[in-house]
C-alpha positions as CSV (number, residue, x, y, z in Angstrom):
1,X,117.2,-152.5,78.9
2,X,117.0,-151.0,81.8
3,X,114.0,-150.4,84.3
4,X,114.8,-146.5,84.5
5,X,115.5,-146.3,80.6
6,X,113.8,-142.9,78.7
7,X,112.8,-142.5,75.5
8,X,114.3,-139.3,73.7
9,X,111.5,-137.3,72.2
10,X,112.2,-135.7,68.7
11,X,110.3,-133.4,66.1
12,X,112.0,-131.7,63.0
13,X,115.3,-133.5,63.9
14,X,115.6,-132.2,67.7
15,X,115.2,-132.9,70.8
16,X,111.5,-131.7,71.8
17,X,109.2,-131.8,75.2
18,X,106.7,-134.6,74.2
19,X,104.0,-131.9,76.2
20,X,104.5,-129.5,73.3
21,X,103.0,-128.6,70.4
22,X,105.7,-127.8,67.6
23,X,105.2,-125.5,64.3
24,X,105.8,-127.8,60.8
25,X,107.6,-126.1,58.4
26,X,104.6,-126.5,56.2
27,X,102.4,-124.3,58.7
28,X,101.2,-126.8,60.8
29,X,101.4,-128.6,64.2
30,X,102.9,-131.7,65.9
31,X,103.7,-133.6,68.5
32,X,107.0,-134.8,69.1
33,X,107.7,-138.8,69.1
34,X,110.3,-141.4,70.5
35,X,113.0,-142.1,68.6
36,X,114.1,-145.6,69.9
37,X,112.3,-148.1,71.7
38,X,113.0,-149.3,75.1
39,X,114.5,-152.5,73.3
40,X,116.9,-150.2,71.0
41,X,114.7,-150.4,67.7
42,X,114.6,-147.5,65.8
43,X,111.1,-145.5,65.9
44,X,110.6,-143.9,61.8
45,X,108.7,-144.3,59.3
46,X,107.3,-147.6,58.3
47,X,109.2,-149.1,61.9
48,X,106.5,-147.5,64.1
49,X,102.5,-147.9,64.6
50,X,101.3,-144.7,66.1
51,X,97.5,-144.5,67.4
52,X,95.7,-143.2,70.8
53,X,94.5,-144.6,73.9
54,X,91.0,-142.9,75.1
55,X,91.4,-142.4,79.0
56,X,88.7,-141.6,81.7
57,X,91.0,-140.3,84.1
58,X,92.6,-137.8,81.7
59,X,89.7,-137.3,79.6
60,X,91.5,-137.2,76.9
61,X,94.1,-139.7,75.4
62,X,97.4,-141.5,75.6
63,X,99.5,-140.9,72.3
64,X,101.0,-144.6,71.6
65,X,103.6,-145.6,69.8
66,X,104.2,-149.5,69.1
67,X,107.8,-150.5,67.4
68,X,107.0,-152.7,64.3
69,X,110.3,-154.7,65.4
70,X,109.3,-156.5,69.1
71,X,105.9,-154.6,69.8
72,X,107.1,-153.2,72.4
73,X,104.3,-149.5,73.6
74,X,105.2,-146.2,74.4
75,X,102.8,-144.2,75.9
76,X,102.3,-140.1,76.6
77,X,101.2,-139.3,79.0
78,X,102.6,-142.4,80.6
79,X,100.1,-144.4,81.8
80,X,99.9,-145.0,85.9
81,X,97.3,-146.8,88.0
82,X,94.9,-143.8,87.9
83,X,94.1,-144.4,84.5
84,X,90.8,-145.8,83.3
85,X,90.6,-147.4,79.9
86,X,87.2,-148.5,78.0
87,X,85.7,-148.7,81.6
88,X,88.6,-150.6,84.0
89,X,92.1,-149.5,85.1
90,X,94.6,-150.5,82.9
91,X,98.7,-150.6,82.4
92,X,100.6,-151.3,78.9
């Protein structure tokens, strides 16, 4: 892939901001996620581990999503040099 490749961000079967909060049709709220990784892989069900990365310098979190296929992390925010994780800078 390439270095200026970009994840598309879905939710509900659209294209979505990955800084918004999106209405379920059941009532509730979610984030948008990739759809493919930066290696091509599908992002679905049962192809995607999705978890958070605590960060000082947002205080709050990355949202991360690892493919199942080549392991390969997406992370939003992005992560950049400012960010401080468990206590030392750290990139993905």
């Amino acid at each position: 892939m390439s270095d200026n490749w970009e994840s598309v961000w879905m939710f509900d079967g659209r294209v979505a901001d990955p800084d918004q909060l999106y209405r379920t049709r059941r009532g509730g709220y979610g984030h948008p996620a990739p759809d493919i990784c930066p290696a091509g892989h599908p992002l679905g069900p049962n192809q995607v581990i999705v978890s958070a990365i605590p960060c000082g310098h947002l205080r709050t979190h990355h949202r991360s999503y690892t493919c199942r296929e080549c392991g390969e992390v997406l992370a939003w925010p992005p992560i950049t040099a400012e960010c401080n994780h468990f206590g030392s800078p750290r990139n993905l």
